[in-house]
ROVEXDO-216780 format. One record per residue (C-alpha): residue in one letter; x, y, z. Coordinates in steps of 0.001 Angstrom, whole numbers, plus 500000, padded with zeros to 6 digits. Each point is the difference from the previous one (the first is absolute). Example, Ala and Ser with C-alpha at 12.3 -4.5 7.8 and 13.67 -1.06 7.14 Angstrom:
# ROVEXDO-216780
A512300495500507800
S501370503440499340
***
This chain:
# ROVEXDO-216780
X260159012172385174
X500064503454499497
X498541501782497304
X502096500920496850
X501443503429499822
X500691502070497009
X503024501662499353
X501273502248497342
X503960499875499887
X501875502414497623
X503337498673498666
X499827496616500118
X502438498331497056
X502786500077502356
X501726499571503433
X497369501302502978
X497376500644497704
X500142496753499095
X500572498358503334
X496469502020500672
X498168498481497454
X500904496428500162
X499368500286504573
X496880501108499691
X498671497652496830
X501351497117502291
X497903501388502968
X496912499734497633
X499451504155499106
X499217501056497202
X502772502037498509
X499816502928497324
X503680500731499001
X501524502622497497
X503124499721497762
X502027501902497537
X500970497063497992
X499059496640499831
X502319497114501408
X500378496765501069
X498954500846503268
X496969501728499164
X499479496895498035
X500927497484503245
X497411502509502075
X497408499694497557
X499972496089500512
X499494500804503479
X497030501868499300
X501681503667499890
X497385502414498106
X503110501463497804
X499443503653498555
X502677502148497840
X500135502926501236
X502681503443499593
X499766501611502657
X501253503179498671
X497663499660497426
X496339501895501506
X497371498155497294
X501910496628501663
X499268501032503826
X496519500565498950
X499646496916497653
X500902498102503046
X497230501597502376
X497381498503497219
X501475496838499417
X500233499432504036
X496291500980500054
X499316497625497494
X501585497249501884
X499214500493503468
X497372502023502084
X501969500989503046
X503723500148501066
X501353499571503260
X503916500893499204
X501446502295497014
X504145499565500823
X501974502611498232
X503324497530499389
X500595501155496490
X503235502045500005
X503125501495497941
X503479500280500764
X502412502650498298
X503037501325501755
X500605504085499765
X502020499449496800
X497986498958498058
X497074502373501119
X502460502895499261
X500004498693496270
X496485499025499423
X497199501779501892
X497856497930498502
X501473497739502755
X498979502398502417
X496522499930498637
X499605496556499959
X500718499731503806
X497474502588500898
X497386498397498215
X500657496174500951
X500553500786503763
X497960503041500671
X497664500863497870
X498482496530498230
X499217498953503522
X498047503168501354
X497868499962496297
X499558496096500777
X499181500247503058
X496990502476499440
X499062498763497325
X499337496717501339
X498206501565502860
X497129501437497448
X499851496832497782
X499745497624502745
X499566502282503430
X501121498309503294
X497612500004502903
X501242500117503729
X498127497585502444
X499659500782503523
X502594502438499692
X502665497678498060
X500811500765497021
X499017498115496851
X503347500603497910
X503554500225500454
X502619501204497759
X503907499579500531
X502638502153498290
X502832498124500118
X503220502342500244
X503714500487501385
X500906499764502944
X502808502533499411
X497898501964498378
X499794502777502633
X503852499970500527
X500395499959496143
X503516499400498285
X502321502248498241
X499860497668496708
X496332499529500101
X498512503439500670
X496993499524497601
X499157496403500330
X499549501212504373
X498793502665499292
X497117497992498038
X499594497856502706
X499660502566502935
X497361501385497711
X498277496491499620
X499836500210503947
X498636503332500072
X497509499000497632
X498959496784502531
X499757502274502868
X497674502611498105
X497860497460498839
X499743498293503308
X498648503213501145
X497744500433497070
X498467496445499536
X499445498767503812
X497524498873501220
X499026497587496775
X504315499383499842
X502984499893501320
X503196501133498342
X503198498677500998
X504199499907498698
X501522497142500881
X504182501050499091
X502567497099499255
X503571500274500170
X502170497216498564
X497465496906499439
X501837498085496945
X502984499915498294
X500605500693496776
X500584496595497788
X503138501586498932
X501150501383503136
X503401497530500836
X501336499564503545
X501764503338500195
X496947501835498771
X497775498191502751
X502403500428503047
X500003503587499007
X495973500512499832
X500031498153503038
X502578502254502044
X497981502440501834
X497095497534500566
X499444499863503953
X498918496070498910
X502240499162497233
X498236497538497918
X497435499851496842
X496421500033501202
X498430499070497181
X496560501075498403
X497746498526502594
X500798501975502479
X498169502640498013
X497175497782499203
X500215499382504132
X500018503807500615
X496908500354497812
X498121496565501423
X500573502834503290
X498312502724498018
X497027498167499324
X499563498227502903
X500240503496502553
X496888502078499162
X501580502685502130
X503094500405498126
X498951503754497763
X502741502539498903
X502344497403501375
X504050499459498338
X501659496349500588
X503399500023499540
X501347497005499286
X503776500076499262
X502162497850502470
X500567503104502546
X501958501587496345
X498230503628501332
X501019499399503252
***
């Protein structure tokens, strides 16, 4: 049996976040998630044996709250996934900048302070060249193409893989810094048939994935020491 990993997931009271945590209790990790507020999911997670910690992201004192209280819990990391994320469309940004603020700091920069500040609390070590760490931003995959309605929220998450690919650079040999970029995983529960047919419609494969194969794309990740400054897209050929 192999030995038990540990993984810190951002994000995890909902959808992939969730799917994340409750994949990787079942295979026996140990699992360090965050949340914004509490639900009965983190609950359900925390049965499994999820290490639950509240955490704003937007918040600094939080990001670095979270650094000690994963210190206190655990003495190395093998994964830090950067799922948490925010959705608002241009409208609403154009109204509230605060909005605009909130996904800079949740997508772009949260992770990089997270992500080095882990490093110096609990350093990884490469091994024969491998490295001892990886870290996944999880981001868009039409983030590079952006949208006309969603100029900030893309914008955010080109940034976010900007930020992977710097820290790649910075960080390697002791880890390896990856984005893996989703397109349409799950529906919404209140997306009806219309609404679904139309997210589906430029879809090269027109179905619902579902959140494992995210949790698949990142069993990848882990598994592929040689993957390093590396973007998965997975999106059902939608970028095509």
């Amino acid at each position: 049996m192999s030995q038990a990993r540990t993984l810190v997931i951002t994000g995890v009271g909902r959808r992939i976040g969730a799917h994340l945590a409750a994949h990787y209790l079942a295979q026996g990790d140990r699992v360090i998630g965050t949340y914004r507020e509490s639900n009965e999911t983190i609950t359900r997670l925390e049965a499994q044996g999820l290490i639950a910690v509240p955490c704003d992201l937007t918040v600094p004192a939080d990001v670095s709250h979270l650094v000690a209280n994963i210190s206190r819990y655990v003495q190395t990391v093998d994964a830090l996934v950067h799922n948490a994320s925010v959705w608002f469309d241009d409208a609403v940004c154009e109204t509230d900048a605060h909005k605009i603020h909130e996904l800079y700091e949740v997508h772009v920069t949260a992770p990089i302070t997270l992500t080095l500040q882990l490093q110096q609390a609990i350093p990884a070590v490469s091994t024969h060249g491998q490295a001892g760490r990886l870290v996944v931003f999880i981001t868009d995959a039409q983030c590079l193409a952006g949208g006309s309605d969603h100029a900030h929220y893309f914008a955010s998450k080109a940034a976010a893989e900007s930020a992977a690919r710097s820290l790649a650079q910075k960080l390697a040999p002791h880890t390896r810094v990856n984005t893996l970029a989703p397109g349409l995983i799950l529906f919404y529960p209140h997306d009806d048939a219309a609404a679904r047919s139309a997210r589906l419609r430029h879809n090269l494969l027109p179905f619902e994935p579902g959140a494992r194969v995210i949790a698949q794309t990142l069993d990848y990740f882990l598994s592929c020491p040689a993957l390093d400054a590396t973007r998965i897209t997975v999106d059902c050929g939608y970028t095509a």
